[in-house]
Each structure stands twice: as structure tokens, then as C-alpha cells.
VMD Tcl script that builds the backbone (N, CA, C; Angstrom):
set m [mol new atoms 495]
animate dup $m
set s [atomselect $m all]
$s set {name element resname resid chain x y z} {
  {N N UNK 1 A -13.006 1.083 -22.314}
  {CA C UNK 1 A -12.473 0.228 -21.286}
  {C C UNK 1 A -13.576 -0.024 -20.249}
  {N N UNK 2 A -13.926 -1.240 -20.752}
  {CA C UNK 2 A -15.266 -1.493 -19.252}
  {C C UNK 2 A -14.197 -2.366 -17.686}
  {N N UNK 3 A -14.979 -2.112 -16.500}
  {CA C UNK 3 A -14.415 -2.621 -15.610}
  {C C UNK 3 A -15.373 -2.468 -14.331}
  {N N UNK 4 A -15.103 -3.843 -13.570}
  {CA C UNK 4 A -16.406 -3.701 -12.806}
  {C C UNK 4 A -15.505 -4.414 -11.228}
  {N N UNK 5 A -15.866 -4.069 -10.243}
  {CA C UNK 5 A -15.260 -4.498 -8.705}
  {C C UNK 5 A -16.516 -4.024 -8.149}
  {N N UNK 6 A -16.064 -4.345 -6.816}
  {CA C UNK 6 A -16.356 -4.107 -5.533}
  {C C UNK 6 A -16.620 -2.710 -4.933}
  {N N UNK 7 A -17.411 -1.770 -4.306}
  {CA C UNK 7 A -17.458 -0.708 -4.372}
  {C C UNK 7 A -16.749 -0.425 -3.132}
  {N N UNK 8 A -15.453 0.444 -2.005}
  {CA C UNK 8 A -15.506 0.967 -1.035}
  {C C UNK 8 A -15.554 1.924 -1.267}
  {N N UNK 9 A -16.381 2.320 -0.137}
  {CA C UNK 9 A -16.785 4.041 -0.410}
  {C C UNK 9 A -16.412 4.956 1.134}
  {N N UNK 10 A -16.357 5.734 0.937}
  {CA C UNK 10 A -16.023 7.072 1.524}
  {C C UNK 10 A -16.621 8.206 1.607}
  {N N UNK 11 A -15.998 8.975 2.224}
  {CA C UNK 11 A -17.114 10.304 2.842}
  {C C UNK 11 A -16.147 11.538 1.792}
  {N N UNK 12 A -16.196 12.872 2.352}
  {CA C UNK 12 A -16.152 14.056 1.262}
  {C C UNK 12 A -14.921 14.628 2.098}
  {N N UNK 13 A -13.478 15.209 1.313}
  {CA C UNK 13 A -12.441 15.715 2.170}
  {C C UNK 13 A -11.536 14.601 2.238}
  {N N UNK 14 A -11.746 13.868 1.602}
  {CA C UNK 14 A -10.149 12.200 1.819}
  {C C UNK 14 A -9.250 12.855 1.503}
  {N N UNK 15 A -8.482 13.225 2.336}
  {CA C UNK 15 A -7.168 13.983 1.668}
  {C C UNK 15 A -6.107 13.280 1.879}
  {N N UNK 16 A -5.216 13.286 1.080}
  {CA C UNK 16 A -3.971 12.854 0.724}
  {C C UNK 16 A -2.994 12.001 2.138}
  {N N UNK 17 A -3.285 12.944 3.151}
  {CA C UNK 17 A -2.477 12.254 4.434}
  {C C UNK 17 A -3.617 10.676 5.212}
  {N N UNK 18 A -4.747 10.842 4.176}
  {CA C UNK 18 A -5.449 9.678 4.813}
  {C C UNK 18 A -5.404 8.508 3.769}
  {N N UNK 19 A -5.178 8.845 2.427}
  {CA C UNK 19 A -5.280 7.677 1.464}
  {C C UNK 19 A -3.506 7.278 1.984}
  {N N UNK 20 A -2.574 8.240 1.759}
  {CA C UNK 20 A -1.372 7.197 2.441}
  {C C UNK 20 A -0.486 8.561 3.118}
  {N N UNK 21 A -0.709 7.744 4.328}
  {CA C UNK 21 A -0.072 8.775 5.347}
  {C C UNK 21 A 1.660 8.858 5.284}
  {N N UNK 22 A 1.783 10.415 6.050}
  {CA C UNK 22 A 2.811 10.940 5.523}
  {C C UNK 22 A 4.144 10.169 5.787}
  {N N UNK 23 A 3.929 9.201 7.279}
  {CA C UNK 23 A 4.706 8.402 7.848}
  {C C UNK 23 A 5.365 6.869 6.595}
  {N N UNK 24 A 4.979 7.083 5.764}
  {CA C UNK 24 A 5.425 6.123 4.322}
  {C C UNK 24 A 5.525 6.615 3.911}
  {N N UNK 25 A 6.065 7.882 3.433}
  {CA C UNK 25 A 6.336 8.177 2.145}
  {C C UNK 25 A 7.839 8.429 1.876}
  {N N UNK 26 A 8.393 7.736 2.806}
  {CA C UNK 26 A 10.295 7.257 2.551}
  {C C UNK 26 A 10.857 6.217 1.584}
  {N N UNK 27 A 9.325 5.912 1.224}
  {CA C UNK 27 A 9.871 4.624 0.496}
  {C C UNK 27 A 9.231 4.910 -0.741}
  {N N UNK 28 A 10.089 4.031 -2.602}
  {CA C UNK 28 A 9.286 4.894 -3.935}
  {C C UNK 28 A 8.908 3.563 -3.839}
  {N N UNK 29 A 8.747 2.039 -3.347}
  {CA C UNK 29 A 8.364 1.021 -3.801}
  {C C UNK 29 A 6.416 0.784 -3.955}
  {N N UNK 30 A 5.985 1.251 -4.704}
  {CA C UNK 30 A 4.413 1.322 -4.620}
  {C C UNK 30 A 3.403 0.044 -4.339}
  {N N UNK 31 A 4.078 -1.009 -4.169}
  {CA C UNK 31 A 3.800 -2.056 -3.065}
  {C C UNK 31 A 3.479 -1.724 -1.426}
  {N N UNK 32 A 4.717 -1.361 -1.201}
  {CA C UNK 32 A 4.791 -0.959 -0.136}
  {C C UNK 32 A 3.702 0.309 0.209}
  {N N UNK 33 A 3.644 1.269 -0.923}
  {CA C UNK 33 A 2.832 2.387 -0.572}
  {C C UNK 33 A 1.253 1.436 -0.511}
  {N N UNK 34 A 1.169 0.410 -1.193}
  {CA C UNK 34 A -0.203 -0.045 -0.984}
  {C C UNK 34 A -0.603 -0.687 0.145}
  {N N UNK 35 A 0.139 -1.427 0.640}
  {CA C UNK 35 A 0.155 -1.947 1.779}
  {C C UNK 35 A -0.258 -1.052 2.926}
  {N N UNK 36 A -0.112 0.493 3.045}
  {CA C UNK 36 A -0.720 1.478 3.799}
  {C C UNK 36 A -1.716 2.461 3.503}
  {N N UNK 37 A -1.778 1.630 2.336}
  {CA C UNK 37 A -3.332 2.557 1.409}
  {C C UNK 37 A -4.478 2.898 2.203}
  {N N UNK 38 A -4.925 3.988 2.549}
  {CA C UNK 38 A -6.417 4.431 3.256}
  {C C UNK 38 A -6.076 3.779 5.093}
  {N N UNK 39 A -4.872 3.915 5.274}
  {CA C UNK 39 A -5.099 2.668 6.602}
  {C C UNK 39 A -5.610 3.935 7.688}
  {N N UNK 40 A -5.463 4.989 7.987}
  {CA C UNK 40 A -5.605 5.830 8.859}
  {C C UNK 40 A -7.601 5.952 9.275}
  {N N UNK 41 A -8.016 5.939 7.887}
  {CA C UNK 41 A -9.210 5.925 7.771}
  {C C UNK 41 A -9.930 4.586 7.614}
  {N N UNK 42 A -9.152 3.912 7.066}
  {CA C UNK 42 A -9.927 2.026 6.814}
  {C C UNK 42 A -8.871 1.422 6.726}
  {N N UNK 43 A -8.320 0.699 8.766}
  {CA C UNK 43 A -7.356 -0.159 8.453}
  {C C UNK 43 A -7.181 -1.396 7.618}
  {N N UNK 44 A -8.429 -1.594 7.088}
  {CA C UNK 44 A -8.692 -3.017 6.649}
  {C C UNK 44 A -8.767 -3.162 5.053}
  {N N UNK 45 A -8.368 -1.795 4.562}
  {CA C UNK 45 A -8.378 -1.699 3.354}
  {C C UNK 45 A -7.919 -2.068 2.371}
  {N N UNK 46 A -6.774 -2.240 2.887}
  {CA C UNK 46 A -4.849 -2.611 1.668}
  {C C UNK 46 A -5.139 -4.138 2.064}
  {N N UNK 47 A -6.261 -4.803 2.906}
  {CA C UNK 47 A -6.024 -6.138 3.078}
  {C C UNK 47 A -7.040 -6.594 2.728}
  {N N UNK 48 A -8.249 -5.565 2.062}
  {CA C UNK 48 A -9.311 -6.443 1.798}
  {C C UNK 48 A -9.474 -6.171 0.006}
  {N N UNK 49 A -9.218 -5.109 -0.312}
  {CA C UNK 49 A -9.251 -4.714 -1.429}
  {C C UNK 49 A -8.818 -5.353 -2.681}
  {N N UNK 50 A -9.315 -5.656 -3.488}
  {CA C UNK 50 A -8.837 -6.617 -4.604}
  {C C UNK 50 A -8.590 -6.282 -5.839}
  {N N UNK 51 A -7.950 -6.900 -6.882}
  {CA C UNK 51 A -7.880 -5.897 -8.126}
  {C C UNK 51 A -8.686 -5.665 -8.856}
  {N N UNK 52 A -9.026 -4.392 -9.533}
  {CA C UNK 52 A -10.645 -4.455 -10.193}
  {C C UNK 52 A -11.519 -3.749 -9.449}
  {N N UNK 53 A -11.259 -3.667 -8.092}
  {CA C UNK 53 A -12.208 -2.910 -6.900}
  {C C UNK 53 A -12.177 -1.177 -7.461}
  {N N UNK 54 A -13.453 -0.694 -7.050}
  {CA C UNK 54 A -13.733 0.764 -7.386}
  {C C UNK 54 A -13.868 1.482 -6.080}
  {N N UNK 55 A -13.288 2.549 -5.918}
  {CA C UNK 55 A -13.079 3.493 -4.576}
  {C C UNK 55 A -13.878 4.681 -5.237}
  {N N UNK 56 A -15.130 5.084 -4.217}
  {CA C UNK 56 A -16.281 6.028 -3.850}
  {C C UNK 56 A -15.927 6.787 -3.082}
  {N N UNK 57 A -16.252 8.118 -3.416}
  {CA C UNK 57 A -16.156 9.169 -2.350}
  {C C UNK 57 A -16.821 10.196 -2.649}
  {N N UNK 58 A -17.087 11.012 -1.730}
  {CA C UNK 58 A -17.741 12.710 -2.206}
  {C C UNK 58 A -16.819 13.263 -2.262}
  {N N UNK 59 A -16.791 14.641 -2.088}
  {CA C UNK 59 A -16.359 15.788 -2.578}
  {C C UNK 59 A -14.974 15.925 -2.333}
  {N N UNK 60 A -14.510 16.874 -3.025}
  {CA C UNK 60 A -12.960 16.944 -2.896}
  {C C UNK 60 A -12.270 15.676 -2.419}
  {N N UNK 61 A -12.194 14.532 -3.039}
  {CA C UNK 61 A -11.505 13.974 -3.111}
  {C C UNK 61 A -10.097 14.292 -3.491}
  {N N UNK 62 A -8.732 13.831 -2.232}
  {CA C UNK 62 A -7.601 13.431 -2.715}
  {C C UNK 62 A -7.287 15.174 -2.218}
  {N N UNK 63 A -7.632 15.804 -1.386}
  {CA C UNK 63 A -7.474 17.617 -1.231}
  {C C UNK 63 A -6.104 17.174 -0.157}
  {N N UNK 64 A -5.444 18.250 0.088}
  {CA C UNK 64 A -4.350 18.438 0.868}
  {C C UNK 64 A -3.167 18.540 -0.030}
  {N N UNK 65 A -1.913 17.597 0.268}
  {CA C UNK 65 A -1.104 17.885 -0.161}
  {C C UNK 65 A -0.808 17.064 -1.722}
  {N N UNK 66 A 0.139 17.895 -2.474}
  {CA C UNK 66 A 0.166 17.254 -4.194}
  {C C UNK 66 A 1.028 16.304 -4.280}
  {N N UNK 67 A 1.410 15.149 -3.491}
  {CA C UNK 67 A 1.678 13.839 -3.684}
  {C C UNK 67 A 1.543 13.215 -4.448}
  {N N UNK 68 A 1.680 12.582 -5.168}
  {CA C UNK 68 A 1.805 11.606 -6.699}
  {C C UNK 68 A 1.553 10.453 -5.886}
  {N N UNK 69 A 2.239 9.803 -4.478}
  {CA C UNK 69 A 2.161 8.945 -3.982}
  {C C UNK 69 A 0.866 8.397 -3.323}
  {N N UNK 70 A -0.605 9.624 -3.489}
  {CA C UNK 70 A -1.971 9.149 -2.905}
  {C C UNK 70 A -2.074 8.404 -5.033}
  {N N UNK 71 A -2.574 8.948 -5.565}
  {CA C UNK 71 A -2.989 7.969 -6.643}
  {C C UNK 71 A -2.535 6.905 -7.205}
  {N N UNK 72 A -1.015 6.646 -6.727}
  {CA C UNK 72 A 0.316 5.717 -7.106}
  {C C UNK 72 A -0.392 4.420 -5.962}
  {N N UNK 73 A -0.272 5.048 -4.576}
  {CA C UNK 73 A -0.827 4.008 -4.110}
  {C C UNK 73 A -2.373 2.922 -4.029}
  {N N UNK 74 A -3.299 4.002 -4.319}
  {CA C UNK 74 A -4.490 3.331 -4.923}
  {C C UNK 74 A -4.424 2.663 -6.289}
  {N N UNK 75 A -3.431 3.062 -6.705}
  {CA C UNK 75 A -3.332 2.232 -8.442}
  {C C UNK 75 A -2.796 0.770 -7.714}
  {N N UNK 76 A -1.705 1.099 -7.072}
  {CA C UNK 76 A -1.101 -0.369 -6.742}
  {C C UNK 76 A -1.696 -1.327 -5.952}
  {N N UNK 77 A -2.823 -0.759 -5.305}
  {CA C UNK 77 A -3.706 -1.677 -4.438}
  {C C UNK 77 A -4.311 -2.675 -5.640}
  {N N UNK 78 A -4.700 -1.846 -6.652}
  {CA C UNK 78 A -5.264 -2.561 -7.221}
  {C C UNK 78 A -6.831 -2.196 -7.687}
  {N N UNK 79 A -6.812 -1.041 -7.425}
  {CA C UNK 79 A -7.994 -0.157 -7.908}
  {C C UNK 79 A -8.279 0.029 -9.097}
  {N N UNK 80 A -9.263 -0.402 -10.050}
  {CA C UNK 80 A -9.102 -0.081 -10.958}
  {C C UNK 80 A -10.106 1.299 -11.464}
  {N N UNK 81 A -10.757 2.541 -10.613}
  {CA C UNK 81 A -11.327 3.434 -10.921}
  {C C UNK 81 A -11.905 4.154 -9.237}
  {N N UNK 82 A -11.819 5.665 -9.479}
  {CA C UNK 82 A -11.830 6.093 -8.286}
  {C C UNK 82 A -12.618 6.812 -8.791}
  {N N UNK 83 A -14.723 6.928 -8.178}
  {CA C UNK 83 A -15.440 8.085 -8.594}
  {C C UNK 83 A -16.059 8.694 -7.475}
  {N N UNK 84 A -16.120 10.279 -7.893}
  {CA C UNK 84 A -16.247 10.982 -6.538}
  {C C UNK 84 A -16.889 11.863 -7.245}
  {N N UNK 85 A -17.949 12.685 -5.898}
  {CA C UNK 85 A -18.592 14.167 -6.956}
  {C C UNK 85 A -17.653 14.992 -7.135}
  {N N UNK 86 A -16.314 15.153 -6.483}
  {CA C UNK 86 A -15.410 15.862 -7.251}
  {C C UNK 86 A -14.016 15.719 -6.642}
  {N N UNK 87 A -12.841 16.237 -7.634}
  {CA C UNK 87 A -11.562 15.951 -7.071}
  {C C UNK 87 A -10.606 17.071 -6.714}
  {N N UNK 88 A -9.758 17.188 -5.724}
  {CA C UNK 88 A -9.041 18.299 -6.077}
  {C C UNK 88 A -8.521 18.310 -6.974}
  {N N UNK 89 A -7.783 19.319 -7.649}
  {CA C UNK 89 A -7.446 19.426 -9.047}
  {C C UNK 89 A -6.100 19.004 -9.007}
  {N N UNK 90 A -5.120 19.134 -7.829}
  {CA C UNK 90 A -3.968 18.193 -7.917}
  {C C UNK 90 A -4.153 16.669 -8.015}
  {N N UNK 91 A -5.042 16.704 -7.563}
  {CA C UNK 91 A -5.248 14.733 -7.488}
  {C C UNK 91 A -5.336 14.399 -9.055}
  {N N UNK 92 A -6.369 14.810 -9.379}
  {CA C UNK 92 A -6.710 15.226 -10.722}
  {C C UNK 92 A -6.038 14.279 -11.800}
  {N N UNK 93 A -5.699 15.770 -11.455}
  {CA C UNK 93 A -4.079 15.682 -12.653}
  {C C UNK 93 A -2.703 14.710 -12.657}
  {N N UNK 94 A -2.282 14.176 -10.677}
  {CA C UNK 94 A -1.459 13.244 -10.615}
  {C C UNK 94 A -2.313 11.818 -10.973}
  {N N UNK 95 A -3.746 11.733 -10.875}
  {CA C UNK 95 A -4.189 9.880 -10.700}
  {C C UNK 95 A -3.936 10.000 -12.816}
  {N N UNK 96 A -4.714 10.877 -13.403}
  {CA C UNK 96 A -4.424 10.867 -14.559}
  {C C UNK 96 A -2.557 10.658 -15.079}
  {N N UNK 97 A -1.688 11.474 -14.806}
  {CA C UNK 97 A -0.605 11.097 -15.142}
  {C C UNK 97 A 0.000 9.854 -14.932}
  {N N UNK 98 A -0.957 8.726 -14.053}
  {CA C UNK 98 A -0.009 7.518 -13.672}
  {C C UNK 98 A -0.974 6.675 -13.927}
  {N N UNK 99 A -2.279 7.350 -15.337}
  {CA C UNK 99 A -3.430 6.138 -15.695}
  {C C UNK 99 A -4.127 5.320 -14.885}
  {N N UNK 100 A -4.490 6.156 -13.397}
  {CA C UNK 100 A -5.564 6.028 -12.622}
  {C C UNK 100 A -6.690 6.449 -13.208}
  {N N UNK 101 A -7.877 5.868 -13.542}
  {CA C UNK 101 A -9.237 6.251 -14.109}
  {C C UNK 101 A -9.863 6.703 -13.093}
  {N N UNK 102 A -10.627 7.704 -13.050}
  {CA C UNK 102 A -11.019 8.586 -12.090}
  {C C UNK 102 A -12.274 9.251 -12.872}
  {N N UNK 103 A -13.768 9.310 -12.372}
  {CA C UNK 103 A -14.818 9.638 -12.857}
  {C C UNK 103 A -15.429 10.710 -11.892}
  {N N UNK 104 A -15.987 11.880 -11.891}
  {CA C UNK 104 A -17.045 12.847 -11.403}
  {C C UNK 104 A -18.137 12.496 -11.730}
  {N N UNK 105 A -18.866 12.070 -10.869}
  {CA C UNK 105 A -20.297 11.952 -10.898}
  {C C UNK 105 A -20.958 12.128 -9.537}
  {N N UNK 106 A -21.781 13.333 -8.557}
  {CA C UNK 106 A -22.046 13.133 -7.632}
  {C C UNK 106 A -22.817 12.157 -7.628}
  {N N UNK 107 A -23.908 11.841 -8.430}
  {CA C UNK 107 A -24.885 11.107 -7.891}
  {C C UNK 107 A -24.869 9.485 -8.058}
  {N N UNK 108 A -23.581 9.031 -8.659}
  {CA C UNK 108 A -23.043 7.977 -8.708}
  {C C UNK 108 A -22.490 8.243 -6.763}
  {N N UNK 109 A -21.488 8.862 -6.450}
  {CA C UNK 109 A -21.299 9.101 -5.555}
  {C C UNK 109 A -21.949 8.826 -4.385}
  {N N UNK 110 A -23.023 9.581 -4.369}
  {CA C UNK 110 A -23.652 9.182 -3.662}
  {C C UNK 110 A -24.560 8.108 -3.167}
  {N N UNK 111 A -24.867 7.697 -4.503}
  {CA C UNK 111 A -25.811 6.462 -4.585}
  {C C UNK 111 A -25.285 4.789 -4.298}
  {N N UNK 112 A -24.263 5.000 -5.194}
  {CA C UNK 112 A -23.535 4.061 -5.179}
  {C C UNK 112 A -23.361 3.393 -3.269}
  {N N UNK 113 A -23.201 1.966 -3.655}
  {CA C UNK 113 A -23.597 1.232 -2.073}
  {C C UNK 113 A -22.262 0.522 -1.835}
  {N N UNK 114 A -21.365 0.610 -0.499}
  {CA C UNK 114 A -19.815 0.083 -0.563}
  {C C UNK 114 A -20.838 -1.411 0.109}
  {N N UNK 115 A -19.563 -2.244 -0.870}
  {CA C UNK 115 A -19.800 -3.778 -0.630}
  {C C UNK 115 A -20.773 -4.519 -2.147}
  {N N UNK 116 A -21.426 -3.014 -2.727}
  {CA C UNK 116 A -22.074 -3.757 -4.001}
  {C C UNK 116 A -21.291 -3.981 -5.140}
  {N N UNK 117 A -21.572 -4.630 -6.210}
  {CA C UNK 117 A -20.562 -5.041 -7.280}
  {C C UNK 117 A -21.136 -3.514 -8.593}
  {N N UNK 118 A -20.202 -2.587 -8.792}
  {CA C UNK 118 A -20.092 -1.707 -9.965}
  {C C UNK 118 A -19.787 -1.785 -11.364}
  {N N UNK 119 A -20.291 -1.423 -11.873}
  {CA C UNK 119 A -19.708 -1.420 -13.552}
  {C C UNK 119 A -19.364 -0.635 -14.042}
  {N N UNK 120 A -18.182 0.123 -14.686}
  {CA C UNK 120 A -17.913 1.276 -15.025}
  {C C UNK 120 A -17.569 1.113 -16.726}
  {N N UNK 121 A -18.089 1.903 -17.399}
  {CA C UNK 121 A -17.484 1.937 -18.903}
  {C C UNK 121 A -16.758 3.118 -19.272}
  {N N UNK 122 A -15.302 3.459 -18.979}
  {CA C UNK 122 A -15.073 4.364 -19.361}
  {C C UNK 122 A -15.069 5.246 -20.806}
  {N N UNK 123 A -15.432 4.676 -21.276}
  {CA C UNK 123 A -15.695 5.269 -22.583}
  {C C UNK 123 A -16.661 5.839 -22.973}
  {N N UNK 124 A -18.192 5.157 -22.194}
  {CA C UNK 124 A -19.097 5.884 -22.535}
  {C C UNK 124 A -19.542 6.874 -21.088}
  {N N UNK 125 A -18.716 6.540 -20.215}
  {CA C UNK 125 A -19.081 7.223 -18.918}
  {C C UNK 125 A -19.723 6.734 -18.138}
  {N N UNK 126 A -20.472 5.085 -18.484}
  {CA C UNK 126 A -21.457 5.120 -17.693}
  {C C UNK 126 A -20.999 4.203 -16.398}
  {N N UNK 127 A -21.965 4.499 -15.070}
  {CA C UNK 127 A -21.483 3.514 -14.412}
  {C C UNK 127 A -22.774 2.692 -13.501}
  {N N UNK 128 A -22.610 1.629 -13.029}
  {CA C UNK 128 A -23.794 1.461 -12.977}
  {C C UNK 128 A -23.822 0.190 -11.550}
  {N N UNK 129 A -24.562 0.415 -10.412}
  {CA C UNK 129 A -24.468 -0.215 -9.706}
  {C C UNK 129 A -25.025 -1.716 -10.175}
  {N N UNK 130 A -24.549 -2.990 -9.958}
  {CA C UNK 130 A -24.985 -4.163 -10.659}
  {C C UNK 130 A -26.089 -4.434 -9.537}
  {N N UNK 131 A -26.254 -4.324 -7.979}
  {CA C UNK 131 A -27.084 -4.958 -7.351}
  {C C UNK 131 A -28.264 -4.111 -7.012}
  {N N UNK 132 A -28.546 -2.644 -7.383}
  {CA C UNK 132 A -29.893 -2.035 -7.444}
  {C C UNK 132 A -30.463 -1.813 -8.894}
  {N N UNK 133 A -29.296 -1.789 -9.988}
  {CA C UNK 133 A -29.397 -1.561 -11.421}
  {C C UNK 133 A -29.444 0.034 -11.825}
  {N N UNK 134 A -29.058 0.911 -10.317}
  {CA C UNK 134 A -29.258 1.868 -10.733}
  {C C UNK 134 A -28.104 2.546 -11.565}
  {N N UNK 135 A -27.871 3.564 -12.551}
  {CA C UNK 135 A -27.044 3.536 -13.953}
  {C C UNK 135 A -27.079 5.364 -14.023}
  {N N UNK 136 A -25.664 5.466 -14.041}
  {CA C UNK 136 A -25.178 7.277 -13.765}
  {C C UNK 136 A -24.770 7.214 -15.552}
  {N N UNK 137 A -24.553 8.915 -15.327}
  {CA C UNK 137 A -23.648 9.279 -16.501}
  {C C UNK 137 A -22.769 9.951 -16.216}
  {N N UNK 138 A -21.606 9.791 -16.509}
  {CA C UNK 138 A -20.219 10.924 -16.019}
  {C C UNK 138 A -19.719 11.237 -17.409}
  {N N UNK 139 A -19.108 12.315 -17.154}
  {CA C UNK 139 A -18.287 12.652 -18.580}
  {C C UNK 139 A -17.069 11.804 -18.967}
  {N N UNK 140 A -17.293 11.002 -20.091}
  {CA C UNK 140 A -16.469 10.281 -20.445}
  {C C UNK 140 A -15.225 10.683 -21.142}
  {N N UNK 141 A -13.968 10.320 -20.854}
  {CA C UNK 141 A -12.881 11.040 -21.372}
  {C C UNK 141 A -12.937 10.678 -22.798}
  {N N UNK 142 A -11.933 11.835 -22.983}
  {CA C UNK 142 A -11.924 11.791 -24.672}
  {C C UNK 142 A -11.051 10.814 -25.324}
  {N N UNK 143 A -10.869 10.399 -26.513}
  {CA C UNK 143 A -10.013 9.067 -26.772}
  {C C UNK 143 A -8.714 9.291 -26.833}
  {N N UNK 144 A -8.292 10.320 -26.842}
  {CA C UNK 144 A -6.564 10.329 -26.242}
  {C C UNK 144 A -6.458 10.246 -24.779}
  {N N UNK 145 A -7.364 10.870 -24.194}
  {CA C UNK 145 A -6.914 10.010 -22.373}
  {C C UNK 145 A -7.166 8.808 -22.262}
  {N N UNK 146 A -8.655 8.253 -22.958}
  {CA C UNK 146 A -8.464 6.719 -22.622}
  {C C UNK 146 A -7.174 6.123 -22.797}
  {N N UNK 147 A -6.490 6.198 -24.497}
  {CA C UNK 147 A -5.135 5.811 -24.622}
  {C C UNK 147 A -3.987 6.239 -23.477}
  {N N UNK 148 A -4.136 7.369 -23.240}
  {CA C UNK 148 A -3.077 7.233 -21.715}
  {C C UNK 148 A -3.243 6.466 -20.805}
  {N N UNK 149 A -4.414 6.479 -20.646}
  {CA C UNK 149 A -4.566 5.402 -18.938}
  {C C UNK 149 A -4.302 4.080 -19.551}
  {N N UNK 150 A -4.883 3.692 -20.671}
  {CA C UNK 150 A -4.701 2.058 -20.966}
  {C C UNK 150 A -2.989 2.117 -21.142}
  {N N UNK 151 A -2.523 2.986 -21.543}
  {CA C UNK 151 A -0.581 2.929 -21.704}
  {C C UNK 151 A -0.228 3.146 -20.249}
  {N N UNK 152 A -1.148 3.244 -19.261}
  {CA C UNK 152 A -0.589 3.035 -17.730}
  {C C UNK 152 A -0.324 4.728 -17.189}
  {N N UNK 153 A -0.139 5.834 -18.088}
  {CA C UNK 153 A -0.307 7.169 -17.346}
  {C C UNK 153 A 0.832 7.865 -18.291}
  {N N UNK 154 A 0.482 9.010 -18.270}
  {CA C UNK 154 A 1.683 9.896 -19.102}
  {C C UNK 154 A 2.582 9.447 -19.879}
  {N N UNK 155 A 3.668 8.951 -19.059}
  {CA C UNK 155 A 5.213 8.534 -19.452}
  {C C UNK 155 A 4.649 7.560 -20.301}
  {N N UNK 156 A 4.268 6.692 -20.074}
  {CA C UNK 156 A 4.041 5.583 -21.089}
  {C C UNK 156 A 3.711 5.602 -22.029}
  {N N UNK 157 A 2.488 6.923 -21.978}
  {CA C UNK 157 A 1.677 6.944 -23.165}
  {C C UNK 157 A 2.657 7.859 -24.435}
  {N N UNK 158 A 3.527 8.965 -24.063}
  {CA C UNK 158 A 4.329 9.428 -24.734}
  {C C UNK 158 A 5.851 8.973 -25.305}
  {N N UNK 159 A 5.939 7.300 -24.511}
  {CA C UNK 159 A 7.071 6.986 -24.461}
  {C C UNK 159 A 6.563 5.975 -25.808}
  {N N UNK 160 A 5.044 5.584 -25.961}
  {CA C UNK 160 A 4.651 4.711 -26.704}
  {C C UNK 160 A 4.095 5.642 -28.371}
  {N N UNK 161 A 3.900 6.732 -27.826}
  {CA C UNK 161 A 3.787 7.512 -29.267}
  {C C UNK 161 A 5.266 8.114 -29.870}
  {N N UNK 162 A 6.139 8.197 -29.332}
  {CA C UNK 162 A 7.475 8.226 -30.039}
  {C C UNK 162 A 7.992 7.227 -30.480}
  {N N UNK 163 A 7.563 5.705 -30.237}
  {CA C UNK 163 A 7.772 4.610 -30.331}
  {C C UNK 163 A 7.618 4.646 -32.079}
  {N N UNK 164 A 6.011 5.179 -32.145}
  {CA C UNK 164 A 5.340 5.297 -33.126}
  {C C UNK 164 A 5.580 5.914 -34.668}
  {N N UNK 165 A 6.321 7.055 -33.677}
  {CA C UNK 165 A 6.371 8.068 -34.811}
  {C C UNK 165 A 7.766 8.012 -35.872}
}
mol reanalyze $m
mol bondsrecalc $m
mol representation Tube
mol addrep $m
């Protein structure tokens, strides 16, 4: 799955009450959760962000509390890949269950420039800034997660292999 946006990037520690604060989370409509995506930290985010766009960050990304509703709402913005030198392990595991693509690479991380255009191949891992040409390697998931995220996250993907079987 190749895919390429816009880079916003971020600093190390984005935790969960800053990608969507706790004051929304009364509502399951994930529109709505996008509409307050990152606003605490970048009010201008849920209004500038487009689909296809890639979200940068350092370290512990997504740390604090285990909300389903921080990766739900970056999916619905319209994100199509979130890479950071690393994630908490709840984030982890919720952006994966709802087929958020999500890459570890610090030095993508770091390098990577918000406002430049990215390329990401999830398959082979690579990602690659388009306007310096500079080109990371992350560990590329294995071909049963790709198939989850392209079936949209967990449920889907198991709702589509019983389909199967």
C-alpha cells in the first residue's frame, strides 16, 4: 500500500488528551471526533489537514490514556499514516485495530520536514521525504496486517475472513 500527503509534524509525549481532548469524548460520531483532532496543540489542524496527509512525531507517541478515540479520530481526519520514533503500546495496538497505518522510524521522525510532501510504502517500509529525497527504512508489517488495515482495522478484517471461509 503506497501513500503519500502532506507532512504535520510534532514533538515527543502527544498524548491522547492532546490528539482529542477529553472534553469530546461524549460523542461516538468520528466526524465529530475529527473536527477536534490535535486542536489543544494545533488549532488549525482538523481544518487544514487533508486526506492522504501523514502525522510526524517523536517519541511516545499517543502515551496517556487507552482511548480508541485518539487513533479513531486521526483516521477520520483523514490521515492516512502516523510515523513516530515510537508509540505507546496502547496506541499501538488501538490505531492498528481500526487500520490506522502507523510506522517507527526515529530518523524518519526526525528528519522528516512538516509542510513537505511524503511517500510512504507500507509494504516495503520505506518512506521517503519527496522535497529533500531523503529515504528511511521502517519495519514493514507483515502481510496479514497489511490485509487488516486495507479491511479498515480488526473487525473488518475478521468479519471479511469468515466471509471467506
Amino acid at each position: 500500500m503506497k501513500l503519500q500527503g502532506t507532512v504535520f509534524k510534532y514533538g515527543d509525549n502527544v498524548d491522547t488528551d492532546v490528539i482529542i481532548p477529553a472534553r469530546y469524548l461524549n460523542t461516538p460520531d468520528a466526524n465529530e471526533l475529527a473536527a477536534h483532532c490535535m486542536e489543544d496543540i494545533d488549532p488549525q489542524f482538523a481544518r487544514t489537514v487533508r486526506r492522504g496527509d501523514i502525522l510526524v512525531a517523536g517519541c511516545n507517541f499517543g502515551c496517556g490514556s487507552s482511548r480508541e478515540h485518539a487513533p479513531l479520530a486521526i483516521k477520520a481526519c483523514g490521515v492516512a499514516c502516523v510515523i513516530a520514533s515510537s508509540f505507546a503500546r496502547i496506541f499501538y495496538r488501538n490505531a492498528l485495530n481500526i487500520g490506522l497505518p502507523i510506522l517507527e522510524c526515529p530518523a524518519a521522525a526526525e528528519a522528516l520536514v512538516a509542510g513537505h510532501q511524503a511517500a510512504v510504502d507500507l509494504a516495503a517500509g520505506t518512506i521517503m521525504d519527496e522535497a529533500t529525497g531523503a529515504a528511511f527504512a521502517a519495519e514493514p508489517f507483515p502481510p496479514f496486517m497489511q490485509e487488516l488495515i486495507k479491511a479498515g482495522g480488526l473487525a473488518n478484517y475478521l468479519m471479511l475472513k469468515s466471509q471467506r471461509a
